[in-house]
N, C-alpha and C positions, 0 to 999 in steps of 0.2 A: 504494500500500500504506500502510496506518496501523496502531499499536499505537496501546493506550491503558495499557498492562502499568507495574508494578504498579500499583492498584488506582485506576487512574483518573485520579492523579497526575499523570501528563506526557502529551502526544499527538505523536507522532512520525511523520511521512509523507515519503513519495517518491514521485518520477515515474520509472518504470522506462522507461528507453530501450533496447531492444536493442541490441549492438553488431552486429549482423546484418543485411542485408537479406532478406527474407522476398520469397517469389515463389509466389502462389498459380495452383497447376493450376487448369483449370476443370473444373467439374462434368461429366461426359458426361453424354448425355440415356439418358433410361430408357427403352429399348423403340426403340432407335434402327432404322434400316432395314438391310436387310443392303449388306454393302461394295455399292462401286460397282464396274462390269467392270473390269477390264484396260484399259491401251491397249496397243496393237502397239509392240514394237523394232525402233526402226530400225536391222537387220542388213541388209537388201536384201538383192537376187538372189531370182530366182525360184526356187532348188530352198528357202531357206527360206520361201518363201511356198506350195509346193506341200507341203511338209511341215506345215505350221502347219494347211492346212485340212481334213489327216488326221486330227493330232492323234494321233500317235503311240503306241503302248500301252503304260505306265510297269507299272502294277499297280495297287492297291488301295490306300487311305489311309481314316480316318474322313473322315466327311460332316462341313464344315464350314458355318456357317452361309452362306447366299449363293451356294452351289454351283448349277450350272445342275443342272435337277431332272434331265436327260436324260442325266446325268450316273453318276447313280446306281445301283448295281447292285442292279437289284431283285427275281431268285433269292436273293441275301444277305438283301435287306431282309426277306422273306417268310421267311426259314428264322429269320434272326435272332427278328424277329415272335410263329412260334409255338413258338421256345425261350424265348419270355418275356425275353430281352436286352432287344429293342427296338432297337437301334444298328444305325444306315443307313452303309453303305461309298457312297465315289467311286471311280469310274475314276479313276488317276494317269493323264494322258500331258503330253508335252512340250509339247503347247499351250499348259497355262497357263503354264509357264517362260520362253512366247515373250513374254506377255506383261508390263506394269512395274502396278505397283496404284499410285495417284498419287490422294490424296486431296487435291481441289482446293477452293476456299474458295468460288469461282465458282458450281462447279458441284454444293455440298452441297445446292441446293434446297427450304433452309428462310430465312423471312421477314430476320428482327431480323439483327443481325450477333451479338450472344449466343449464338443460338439456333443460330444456323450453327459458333459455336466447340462450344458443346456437343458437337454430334454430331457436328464431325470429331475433337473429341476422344475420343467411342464409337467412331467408327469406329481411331483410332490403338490404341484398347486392344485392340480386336476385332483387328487384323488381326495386335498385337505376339503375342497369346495362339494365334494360327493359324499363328505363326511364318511368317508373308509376310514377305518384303522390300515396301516401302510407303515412298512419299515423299509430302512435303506441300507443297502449294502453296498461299499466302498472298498477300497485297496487301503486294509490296514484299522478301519472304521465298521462299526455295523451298528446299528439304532433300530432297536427291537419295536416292533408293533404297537402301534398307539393311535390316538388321533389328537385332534385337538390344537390352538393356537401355540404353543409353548412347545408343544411336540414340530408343528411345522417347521418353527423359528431352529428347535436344534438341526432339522433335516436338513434347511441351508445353510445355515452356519456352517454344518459339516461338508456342503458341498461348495464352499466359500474358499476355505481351507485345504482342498484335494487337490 
């Protein structure tokens, strides 16, 4: 910063140093892919395993992005449709509860390692705004399953840091 106040007379400058360390988020990519599946919980035993490939009937929820299409209730879709809404419902059931969303650095399947922060960092906004539990796996880092505002802020922070 410099003045040169009053009329040109003195020149007066500084070097602003923050007292602060500053930690920048990364960018999320635009148009990112939708999440990745589920993995399975390891609860064992075979009646939750003969449950799980029922998929149990919860009810109805909005359609999220990434939702399996076969998913979707599409009497709704079509009434929705020609009342002019437009808005596609999911089947709820306890399949997906069985499984954990785990967004892995590994397996984002994009190039650069920039490129792969970006879009786990889309993928962390997508899934924090879909209100999933979602953990993140990192080179050296992992953040176990959760959701919530305090849990997102660790998920970038840790991908700020990679």
């Amino acid at each position: 910063a410099e003045t040169r106040f009053p009329l040109g007379t003195f020149r007066v400058w500084t070097i602003w140093r923050p007292a602060a360390q500053i930690l920048v988020y990364p960018a999320p990519e635009i148009n990112a892919p939708p999440l990745p599946p589920g993995e399975p919980r390891n609860q064992g035993g075979a009646a939750t395993q003969a449950a799980s490939s029922t998929g149990e009937f919860d009810g109805v929820r909005g359609y999220r992005r990434g939702d399996p299409l076969k998913l979707v209730v599409w009497k709704k879709a079509a009434q929705a449709m020609s009342s002019g809404s437009g808005e596609l419902v999911s089947r709820d059931s306890q399949q997906a509860q069985r499984h954990e969303l785990w967004l892995d650095f590994a397996q984002s399947a994009a190039g650069e390692t920039e490129h792969r922060i970006s879009r786990l960092a889309a993928w962390v906004l997508m899934a924090d705004r879909a209100g999933l539990d979602y953990g993140l796996r990192l080179p050296g880092v992992s953040v176990a399953p959760a959701t919530g505002e305090a849990h997102r802020r660790r998920c970038l922070e840790a991908l700020a840091l990679c």
